[in-house]
PDB file of N, H, CA, C and O in Angstrom:
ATOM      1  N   UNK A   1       0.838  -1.189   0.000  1.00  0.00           N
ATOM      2  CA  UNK A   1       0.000   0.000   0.000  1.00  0.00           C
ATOM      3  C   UNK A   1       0.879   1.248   0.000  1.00  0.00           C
ATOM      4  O   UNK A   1       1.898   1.320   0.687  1.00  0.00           O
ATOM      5  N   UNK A   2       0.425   2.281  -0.838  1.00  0.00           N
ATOM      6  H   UNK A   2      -0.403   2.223  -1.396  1.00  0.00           H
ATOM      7  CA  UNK A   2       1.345   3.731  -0.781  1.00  0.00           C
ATOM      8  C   UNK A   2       1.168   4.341   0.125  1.00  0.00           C
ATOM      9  O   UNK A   2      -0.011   4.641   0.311  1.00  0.00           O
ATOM     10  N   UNK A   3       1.757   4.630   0.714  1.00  0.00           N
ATOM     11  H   UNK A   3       2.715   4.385   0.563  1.00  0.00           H
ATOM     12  CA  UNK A   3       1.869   5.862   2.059  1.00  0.00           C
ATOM     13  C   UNK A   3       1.506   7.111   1.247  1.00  0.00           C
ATOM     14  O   UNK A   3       1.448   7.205   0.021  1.00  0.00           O
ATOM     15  N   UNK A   4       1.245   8.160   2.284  1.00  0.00           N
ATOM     16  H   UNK A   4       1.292   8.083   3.280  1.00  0.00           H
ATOM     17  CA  UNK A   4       0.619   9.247   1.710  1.00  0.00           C
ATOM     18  C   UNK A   4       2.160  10.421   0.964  1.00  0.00           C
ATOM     19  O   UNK A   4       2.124  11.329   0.133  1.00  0.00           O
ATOM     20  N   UNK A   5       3.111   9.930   1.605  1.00  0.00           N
ATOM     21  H   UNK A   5       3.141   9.192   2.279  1.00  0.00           H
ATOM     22  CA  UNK A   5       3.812  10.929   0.763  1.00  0.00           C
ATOM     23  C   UNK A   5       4.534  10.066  -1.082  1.00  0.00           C
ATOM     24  O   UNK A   5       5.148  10.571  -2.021  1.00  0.00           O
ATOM     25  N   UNK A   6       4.033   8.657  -0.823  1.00  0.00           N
ATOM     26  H   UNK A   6       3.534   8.246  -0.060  1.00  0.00           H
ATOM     27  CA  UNK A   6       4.338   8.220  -2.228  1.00  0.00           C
ATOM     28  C   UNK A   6       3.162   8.557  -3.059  1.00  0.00           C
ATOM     29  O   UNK A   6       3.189   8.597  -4.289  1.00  0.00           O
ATOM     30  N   UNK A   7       2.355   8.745  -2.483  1.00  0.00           N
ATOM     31  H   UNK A   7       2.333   8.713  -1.483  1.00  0.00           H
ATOM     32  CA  UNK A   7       0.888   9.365  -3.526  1.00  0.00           C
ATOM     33  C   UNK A   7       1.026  10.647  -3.911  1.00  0.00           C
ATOM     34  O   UNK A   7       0.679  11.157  -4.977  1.00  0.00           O
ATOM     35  N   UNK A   8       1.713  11.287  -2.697  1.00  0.00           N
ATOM     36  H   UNK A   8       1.994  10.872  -1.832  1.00  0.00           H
ATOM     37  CA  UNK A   8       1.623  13.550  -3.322  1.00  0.00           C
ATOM     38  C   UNK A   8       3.239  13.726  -3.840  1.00  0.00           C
ATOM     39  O   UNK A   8       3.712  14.859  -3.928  1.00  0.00           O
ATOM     40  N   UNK A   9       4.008  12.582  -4.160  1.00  0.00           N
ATOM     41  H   UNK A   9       3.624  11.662  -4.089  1.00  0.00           H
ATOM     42  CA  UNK A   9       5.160  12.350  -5.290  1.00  0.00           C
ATOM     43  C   UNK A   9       4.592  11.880  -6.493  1.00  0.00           C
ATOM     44  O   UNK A   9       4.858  12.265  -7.631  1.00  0.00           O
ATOM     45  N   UNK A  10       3.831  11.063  -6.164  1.00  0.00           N
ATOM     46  H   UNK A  10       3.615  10.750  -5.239  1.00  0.00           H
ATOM     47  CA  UNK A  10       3.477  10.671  -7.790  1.00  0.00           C
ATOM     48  C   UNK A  10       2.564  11.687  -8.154  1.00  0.00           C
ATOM     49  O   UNK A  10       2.741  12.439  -9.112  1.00  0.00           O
ATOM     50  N   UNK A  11       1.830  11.708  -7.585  1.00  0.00           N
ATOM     51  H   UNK A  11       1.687  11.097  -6.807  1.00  0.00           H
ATOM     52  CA  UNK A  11       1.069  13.310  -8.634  1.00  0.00           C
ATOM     53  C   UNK A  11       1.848  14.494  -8.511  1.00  0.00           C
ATOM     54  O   UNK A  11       1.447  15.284  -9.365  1.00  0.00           O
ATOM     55  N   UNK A  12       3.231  15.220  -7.516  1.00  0.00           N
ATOM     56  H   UNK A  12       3.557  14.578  -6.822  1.00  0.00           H
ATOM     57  CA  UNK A  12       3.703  15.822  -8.405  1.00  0.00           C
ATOM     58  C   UNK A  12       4.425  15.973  -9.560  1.00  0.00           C
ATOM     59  O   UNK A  12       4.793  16.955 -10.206  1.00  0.00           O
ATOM     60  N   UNK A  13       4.599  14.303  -9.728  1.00  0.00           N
ATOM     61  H   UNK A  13       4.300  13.506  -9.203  1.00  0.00           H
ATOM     62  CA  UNK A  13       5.412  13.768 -10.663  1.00  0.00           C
ATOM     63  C   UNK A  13       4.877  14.343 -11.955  1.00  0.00           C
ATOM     64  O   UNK A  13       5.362  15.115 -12.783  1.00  0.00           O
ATOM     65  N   UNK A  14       3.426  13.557 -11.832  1.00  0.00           N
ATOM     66  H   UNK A  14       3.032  12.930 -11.160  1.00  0.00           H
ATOM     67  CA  UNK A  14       2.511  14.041 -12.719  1.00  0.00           C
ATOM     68  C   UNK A  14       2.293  15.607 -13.297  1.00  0.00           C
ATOM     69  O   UNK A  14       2.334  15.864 -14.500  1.00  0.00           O
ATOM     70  N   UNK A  15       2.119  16.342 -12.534  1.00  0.00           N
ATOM     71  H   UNK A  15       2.086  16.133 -11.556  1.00  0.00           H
ATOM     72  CA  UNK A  15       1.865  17.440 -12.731  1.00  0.00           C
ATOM     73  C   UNK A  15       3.298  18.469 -13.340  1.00  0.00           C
ATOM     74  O   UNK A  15       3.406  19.462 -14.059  1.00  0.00           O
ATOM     75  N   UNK A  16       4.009  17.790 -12.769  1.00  0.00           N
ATOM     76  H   UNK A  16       3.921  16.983 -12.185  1.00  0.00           H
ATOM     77  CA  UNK A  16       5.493  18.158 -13.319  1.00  0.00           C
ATOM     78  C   UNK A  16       5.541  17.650 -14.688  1.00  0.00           C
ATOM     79  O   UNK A  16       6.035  18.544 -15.375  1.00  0.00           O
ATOM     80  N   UNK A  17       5.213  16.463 -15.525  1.00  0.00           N
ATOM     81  H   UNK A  17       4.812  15.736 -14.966  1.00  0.00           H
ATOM     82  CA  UNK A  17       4.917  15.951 -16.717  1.00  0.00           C
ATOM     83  C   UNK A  17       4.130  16.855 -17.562  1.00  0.00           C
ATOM     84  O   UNK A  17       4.660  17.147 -18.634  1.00  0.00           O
ATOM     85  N   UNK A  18       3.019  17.343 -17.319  1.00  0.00           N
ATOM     86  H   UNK A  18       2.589  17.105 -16.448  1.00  0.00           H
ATOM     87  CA  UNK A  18       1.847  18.284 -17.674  1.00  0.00           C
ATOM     88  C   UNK A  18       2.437  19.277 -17.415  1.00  0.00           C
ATOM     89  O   UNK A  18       1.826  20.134 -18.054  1.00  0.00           O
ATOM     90  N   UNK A  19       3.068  19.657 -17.003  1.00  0.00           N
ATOM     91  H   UNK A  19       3.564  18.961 -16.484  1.00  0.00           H
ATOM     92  CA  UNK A  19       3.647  21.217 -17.157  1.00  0.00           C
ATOM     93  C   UNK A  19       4.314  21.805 -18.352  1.00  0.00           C
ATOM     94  O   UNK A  19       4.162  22.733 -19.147  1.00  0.00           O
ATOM     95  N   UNK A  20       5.733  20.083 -17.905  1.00  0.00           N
ATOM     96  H   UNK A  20       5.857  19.330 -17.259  1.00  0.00           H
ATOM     97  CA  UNK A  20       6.483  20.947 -18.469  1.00  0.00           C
ATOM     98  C   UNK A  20       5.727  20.037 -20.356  1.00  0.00           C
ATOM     99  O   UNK A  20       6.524  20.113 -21.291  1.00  0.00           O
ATOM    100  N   UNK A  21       5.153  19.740 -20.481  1.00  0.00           N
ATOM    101  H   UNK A  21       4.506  19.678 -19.721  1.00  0.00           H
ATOM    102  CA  UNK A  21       4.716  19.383 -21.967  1.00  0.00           C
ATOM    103  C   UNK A  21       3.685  20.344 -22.356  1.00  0.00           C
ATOM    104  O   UNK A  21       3.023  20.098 -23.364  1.00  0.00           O
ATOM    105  N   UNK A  22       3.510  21.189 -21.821  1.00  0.00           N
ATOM    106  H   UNK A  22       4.048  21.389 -21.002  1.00  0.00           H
ATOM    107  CA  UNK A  22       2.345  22.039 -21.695  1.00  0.00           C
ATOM    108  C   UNK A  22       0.994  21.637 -21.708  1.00  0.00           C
ATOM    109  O   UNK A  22       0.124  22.487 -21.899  1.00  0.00           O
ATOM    110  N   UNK A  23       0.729  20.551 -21.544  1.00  0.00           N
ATOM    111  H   UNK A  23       1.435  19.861 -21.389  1.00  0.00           H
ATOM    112  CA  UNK A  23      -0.600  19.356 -21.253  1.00  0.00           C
ATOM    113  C   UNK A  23      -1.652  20.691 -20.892  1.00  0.00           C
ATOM    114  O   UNK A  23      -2.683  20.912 -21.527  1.00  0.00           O
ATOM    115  N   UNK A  24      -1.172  21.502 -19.766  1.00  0.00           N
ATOM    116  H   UNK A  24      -0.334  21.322 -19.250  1.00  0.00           H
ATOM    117  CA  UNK A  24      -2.377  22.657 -19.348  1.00  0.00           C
ATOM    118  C   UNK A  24      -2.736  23.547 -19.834  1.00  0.00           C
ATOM    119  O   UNK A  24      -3.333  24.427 -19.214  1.00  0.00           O
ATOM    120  N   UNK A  25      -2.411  23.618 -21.480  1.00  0.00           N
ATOM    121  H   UNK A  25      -1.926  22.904 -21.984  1.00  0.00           H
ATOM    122  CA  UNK A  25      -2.581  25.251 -21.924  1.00  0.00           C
ATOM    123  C   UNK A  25      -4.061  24.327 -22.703  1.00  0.00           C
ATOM    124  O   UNK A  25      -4.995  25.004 -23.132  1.00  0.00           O
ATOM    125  N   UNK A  26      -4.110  22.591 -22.812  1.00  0.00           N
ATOM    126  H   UNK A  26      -3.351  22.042 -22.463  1.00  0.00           H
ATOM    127  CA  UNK A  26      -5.033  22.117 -24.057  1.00  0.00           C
ATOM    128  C   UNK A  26      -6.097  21.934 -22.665  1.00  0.00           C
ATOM    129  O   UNK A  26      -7.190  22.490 -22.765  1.00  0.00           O
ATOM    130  N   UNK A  27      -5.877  21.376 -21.727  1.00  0.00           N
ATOM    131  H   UNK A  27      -4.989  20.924 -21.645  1.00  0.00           H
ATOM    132  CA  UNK A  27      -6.428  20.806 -20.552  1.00  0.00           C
ATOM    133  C   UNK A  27      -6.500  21.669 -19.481  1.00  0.00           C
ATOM    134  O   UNK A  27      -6.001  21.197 -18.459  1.00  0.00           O
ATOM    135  N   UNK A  28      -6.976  22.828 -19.373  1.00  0.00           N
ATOM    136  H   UNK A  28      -7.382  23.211 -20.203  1.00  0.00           H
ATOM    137  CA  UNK A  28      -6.512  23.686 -17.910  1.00  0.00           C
ATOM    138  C   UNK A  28      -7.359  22.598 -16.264  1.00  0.00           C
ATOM    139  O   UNK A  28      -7.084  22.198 -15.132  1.00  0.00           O
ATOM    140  N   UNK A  29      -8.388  22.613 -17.221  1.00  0.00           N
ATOM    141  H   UNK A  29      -8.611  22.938 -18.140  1.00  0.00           H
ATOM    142  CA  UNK A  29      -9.905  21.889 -15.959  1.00  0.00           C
ATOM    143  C   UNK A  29      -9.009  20.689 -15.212  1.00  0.00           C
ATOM    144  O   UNK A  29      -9.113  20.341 -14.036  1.00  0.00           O
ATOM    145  N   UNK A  30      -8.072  20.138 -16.257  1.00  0.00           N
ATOM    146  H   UNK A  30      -7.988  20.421 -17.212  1.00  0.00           H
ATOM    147  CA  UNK A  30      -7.984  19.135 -15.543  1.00  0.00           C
ATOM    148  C   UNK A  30      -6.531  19.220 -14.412  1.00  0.00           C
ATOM    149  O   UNK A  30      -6.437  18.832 -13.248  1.00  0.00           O
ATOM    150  N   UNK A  31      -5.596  19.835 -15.238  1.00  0.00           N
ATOM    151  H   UNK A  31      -5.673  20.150 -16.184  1.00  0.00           H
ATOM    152  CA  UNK A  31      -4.550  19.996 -14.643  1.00  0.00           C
ATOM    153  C   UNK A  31      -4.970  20.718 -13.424  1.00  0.00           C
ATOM    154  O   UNK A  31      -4.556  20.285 -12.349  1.00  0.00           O
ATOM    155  N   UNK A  32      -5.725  21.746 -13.442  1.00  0.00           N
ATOM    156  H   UNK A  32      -6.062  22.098 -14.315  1.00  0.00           H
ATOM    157  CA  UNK A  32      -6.047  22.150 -12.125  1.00  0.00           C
ATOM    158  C   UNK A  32      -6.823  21.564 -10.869  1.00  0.00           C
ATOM    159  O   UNK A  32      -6.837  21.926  -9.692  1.00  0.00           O
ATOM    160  N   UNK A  33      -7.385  20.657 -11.455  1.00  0.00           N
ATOM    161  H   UNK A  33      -7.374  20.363 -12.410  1.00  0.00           H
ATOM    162  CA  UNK A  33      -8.213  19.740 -10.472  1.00  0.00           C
ATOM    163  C   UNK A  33      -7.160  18.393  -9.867  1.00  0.00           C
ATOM    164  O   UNK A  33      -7.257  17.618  -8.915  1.00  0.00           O
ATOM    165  N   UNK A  34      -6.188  18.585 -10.916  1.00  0.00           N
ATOM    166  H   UNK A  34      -6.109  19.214 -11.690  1.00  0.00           H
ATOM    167  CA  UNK A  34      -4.788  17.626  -9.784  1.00  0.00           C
ATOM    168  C   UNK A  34      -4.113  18.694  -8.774  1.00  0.00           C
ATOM    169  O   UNK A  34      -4.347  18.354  -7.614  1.00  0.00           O
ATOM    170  N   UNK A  35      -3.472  19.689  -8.841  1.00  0.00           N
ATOM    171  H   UNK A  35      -3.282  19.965  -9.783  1.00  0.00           H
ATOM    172  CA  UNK A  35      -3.426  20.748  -8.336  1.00  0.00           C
ATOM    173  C   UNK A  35      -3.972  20.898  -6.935  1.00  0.00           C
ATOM    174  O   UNK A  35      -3.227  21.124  -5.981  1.00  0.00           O
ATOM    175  N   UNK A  36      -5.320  20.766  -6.820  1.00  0.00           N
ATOM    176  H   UNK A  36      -5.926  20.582  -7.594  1.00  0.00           H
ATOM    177  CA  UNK A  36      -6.254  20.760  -6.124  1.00  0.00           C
ATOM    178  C   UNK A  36      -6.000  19.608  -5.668  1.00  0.00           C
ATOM    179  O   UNK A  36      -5.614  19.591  -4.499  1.00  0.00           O
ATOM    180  N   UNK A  37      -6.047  19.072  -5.960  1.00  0.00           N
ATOM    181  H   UNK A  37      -6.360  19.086  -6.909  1.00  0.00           H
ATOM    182  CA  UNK A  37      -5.949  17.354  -5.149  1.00  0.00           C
ATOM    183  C   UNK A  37      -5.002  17.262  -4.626  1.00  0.00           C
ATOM    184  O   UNK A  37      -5.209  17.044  -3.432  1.00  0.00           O
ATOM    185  N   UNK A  38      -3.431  17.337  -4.999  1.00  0.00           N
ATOM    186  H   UNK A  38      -3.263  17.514  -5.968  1.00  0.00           H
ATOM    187  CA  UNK A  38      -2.570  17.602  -4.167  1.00  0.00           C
ATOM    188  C   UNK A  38      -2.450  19.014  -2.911  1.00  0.00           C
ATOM    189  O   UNK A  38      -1.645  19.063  -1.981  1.00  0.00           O
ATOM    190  N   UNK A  39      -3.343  19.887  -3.204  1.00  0.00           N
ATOM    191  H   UNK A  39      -3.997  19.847  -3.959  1.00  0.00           H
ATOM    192  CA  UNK A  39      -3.111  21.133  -2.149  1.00  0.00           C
ATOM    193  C   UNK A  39      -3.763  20.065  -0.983  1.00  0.00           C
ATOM    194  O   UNK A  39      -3.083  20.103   0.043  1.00  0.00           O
ATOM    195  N   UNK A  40      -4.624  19.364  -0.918  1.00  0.00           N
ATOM    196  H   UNK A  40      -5.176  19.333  -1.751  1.00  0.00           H
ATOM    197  CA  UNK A  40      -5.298  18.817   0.331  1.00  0.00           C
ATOM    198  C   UNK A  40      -4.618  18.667   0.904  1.00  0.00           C
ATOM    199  O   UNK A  40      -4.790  19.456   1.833  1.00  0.00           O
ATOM    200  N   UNK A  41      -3.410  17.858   1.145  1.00  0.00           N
ATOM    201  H   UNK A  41      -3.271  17.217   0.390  1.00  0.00           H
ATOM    202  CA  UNK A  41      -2.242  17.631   2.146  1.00  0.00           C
ATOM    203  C   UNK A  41      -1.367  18.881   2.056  1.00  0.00           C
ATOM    204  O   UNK A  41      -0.136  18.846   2.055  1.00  0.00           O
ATOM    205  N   UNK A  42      -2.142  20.034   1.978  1.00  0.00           N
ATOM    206  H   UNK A  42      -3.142  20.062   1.978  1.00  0.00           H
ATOM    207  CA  UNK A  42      -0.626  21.381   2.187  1.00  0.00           C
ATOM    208  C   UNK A  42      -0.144  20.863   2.955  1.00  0.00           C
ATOM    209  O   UNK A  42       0.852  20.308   2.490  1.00  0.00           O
ATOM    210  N   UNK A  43      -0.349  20.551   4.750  1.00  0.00           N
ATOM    211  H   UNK A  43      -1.158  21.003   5.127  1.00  0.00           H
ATOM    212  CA  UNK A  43       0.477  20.270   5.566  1.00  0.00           C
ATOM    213  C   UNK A  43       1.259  19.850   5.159  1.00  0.00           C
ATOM    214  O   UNK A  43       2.271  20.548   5.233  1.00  0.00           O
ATOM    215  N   UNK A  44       1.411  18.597   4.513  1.00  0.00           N
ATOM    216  H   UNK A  44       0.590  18.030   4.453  1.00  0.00           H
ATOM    217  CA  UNK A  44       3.034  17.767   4.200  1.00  0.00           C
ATOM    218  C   UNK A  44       3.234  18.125   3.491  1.00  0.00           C
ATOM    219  O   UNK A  44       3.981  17.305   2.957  1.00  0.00           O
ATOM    220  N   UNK A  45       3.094  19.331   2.564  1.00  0.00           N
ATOM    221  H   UNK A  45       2.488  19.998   2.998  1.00  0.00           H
ATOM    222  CA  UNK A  45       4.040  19.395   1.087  1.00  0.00           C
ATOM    223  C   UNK A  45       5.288  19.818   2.011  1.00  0.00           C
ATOM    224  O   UNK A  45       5.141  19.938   3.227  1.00  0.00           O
ATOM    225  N   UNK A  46       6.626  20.057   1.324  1.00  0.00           N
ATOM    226  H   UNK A  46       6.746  19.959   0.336  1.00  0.00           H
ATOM    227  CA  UNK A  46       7.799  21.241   1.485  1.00  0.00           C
ATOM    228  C   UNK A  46       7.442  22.075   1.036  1.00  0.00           C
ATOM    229  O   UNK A  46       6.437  22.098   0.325  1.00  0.00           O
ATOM    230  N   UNK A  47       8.371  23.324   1.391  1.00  0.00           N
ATOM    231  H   UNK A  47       9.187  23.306   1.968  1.00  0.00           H
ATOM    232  CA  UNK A  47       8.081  24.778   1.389  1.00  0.00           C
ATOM    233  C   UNK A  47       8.054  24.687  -0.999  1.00  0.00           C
ATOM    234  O   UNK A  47       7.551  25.122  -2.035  1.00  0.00           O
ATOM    235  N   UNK A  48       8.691  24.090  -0.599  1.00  0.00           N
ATOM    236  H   UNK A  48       9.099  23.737   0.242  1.00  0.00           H
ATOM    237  CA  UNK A  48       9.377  24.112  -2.400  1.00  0.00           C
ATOM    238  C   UNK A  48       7.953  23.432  -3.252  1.00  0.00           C
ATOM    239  O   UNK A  48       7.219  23.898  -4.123  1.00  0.00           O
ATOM    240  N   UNK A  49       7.977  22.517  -2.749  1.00  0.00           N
ATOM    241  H   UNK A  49       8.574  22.139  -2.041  1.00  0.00           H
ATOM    242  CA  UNK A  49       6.419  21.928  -3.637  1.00  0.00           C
ATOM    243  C   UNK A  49       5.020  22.886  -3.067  1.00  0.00           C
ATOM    244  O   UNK A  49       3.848  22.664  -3.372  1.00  0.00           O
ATOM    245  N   UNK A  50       5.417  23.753  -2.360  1.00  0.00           N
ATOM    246  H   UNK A  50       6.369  23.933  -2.112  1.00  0.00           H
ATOM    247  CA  UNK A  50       3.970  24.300  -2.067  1.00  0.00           C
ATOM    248  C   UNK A  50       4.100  25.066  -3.209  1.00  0.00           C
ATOM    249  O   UNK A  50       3.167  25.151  -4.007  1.00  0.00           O
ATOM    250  N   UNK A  51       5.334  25.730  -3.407  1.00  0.00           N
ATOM    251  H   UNK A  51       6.093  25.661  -2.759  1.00  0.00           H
ATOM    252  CA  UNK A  51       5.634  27.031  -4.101  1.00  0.00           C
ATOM    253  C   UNK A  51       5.553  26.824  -5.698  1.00  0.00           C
ATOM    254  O   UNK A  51       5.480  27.732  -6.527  1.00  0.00           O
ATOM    255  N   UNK A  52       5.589  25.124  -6.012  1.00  0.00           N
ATOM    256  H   UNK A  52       5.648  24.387  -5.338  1.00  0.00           H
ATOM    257  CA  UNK A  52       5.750  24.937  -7.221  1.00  0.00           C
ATOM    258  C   UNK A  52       4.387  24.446  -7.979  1.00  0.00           C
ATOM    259  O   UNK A  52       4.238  24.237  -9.183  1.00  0.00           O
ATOM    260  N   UNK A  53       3.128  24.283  -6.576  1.00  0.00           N
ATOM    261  H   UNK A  53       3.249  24.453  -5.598  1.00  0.00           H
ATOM    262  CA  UNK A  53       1.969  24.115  -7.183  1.00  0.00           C
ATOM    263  C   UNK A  53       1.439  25.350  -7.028  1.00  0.00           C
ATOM    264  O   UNK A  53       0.336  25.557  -7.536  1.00  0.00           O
ATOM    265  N   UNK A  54       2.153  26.473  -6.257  1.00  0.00           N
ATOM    266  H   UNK A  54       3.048  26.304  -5.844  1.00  0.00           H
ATOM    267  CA  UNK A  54       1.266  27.474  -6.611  1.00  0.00           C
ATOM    268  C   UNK A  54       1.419  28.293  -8.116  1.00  0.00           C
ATOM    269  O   UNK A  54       0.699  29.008  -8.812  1.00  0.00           O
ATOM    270  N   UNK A  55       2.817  27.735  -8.174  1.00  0.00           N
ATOM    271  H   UNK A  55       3.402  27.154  -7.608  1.00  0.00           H
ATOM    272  CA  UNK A  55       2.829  28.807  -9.611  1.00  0.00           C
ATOM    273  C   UNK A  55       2.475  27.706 -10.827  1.00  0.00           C
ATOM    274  O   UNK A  55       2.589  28.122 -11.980  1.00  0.00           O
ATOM    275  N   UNK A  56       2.105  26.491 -10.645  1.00  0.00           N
ATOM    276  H   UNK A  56       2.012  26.152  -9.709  1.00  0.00           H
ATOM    277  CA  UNK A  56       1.276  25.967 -11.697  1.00  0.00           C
ATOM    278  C   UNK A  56       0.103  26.160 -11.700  1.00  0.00           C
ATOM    279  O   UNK A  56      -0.355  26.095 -12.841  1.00  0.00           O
ATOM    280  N   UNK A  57      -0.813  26.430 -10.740  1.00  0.00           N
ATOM    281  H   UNK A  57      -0.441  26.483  -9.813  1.00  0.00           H
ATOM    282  CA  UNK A  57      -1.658  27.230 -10.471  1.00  0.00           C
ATOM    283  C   UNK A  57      -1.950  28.918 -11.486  1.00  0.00           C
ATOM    284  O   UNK A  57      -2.894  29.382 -12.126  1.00  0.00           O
ATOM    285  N   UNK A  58      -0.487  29.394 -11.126  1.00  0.00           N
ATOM    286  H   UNK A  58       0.280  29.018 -10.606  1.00  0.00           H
ATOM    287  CA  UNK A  58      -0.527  30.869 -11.951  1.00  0.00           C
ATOM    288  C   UNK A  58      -0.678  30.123 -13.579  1.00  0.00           C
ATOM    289  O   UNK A  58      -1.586  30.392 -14.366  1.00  0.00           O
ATOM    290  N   UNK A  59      -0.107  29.624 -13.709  1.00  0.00           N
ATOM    291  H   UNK A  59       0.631  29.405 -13.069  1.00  0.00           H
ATOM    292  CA  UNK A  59       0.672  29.200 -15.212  1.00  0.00           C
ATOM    293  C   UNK A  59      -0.709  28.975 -15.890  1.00  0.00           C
ATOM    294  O   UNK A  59      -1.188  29.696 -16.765  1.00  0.00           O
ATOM    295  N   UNK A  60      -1.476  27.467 -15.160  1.00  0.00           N
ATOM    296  H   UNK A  60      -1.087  26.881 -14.449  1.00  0.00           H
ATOM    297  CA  UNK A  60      -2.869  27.273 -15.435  1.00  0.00           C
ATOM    298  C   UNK A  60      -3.812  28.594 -15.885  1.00  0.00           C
ATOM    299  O   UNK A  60      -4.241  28.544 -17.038  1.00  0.00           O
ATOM    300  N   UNK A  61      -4.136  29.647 -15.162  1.00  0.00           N
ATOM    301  H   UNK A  61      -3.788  29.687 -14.225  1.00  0.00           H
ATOM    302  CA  UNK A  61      -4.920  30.261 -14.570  1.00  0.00           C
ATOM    303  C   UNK A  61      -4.548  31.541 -15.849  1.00  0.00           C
ATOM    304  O   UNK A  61      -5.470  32.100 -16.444  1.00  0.00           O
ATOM    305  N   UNK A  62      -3.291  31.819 -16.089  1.00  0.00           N
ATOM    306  H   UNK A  62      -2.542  31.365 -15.606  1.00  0.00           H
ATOM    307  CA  UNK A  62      -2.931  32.769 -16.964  1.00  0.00           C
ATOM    308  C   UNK A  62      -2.841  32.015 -18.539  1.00  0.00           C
ATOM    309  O   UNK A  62      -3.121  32.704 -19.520  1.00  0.00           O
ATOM    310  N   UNK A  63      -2.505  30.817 -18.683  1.00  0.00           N
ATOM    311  H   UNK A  63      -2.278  30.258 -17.886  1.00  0.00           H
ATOM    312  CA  UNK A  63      -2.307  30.275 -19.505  1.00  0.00           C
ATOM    313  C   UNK A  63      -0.955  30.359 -20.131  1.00  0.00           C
ATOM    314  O   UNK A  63      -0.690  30.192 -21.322  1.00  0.00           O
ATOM    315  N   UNK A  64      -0.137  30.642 -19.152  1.00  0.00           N
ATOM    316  H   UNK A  64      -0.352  30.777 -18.185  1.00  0.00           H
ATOM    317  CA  UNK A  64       1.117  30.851 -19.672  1.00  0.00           C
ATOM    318  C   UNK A  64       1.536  29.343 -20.246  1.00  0.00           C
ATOM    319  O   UNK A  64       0.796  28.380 -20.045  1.00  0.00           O
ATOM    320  N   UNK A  65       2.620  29.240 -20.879  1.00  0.00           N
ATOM    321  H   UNK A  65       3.221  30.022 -21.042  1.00  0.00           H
ATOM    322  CA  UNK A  65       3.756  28.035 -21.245  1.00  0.00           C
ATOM    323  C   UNK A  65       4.548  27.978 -20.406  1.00  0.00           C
ATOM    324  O   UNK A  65       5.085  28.948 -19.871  1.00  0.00           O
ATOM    325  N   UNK A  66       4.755  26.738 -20.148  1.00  0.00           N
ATOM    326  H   UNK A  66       4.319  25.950 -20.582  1.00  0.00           H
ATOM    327  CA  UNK A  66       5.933  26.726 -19.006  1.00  0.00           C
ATOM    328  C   UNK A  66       7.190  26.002 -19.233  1.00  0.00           C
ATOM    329  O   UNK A  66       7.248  24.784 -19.403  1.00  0.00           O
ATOM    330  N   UNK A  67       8.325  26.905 -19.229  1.00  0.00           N
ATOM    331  H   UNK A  67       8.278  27.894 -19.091  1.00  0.00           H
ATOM    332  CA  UNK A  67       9.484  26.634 -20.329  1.00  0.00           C
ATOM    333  C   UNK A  67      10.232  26.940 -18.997  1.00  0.00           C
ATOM    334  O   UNK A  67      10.310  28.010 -18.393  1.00  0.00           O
ATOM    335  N   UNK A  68      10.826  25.573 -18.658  1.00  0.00           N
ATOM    336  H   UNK A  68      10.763  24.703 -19.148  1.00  0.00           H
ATOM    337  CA  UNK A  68      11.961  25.163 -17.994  1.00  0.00           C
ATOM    338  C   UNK A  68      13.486  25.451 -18.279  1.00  0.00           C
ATOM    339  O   UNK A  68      14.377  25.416 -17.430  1.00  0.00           O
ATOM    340  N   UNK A  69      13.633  25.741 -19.611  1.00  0.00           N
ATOM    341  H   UNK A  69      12.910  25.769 -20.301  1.00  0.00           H
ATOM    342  CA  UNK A  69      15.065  26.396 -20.331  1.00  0.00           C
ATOM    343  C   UNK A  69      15.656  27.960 -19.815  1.00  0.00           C
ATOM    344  O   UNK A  69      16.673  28.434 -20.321  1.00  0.00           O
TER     345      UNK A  69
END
């Protein structure tokens, strides 16, 4: 069985996949509703994964591209 921090790794895994392919500029509804699913455990994120679903959040929300280069 996955423990709860192998579950909010694999979906940031995920969401890190969808980012950086830009999956959210075709899909916003959905990428943001993982987003959401991972904020439920804010408590356990790190300071760094809080910070990195919030600005997928922005990215979503503005529709920016998100270019890792």
């Amino acid at each position: 069985m996955e423990t709860l921090k192998e579950k909010l790794n694999s979906r940031l895994d995920s969401l890190q996949e969808k980012l950086e392919s830009n999956y959210h500029l075709e899909n916003p509804a959905e990428v943001m509703a993982l987003t959401l699913d991972i904020s439920k455990c804010w408590s356990v994120l790190s300071e760094e994964d809080r910070e990195y679903v919030q600005c997928a959040q922005h990215a979503i929300e503005d529709q920016e591209r998100w270019d890792i280069s």
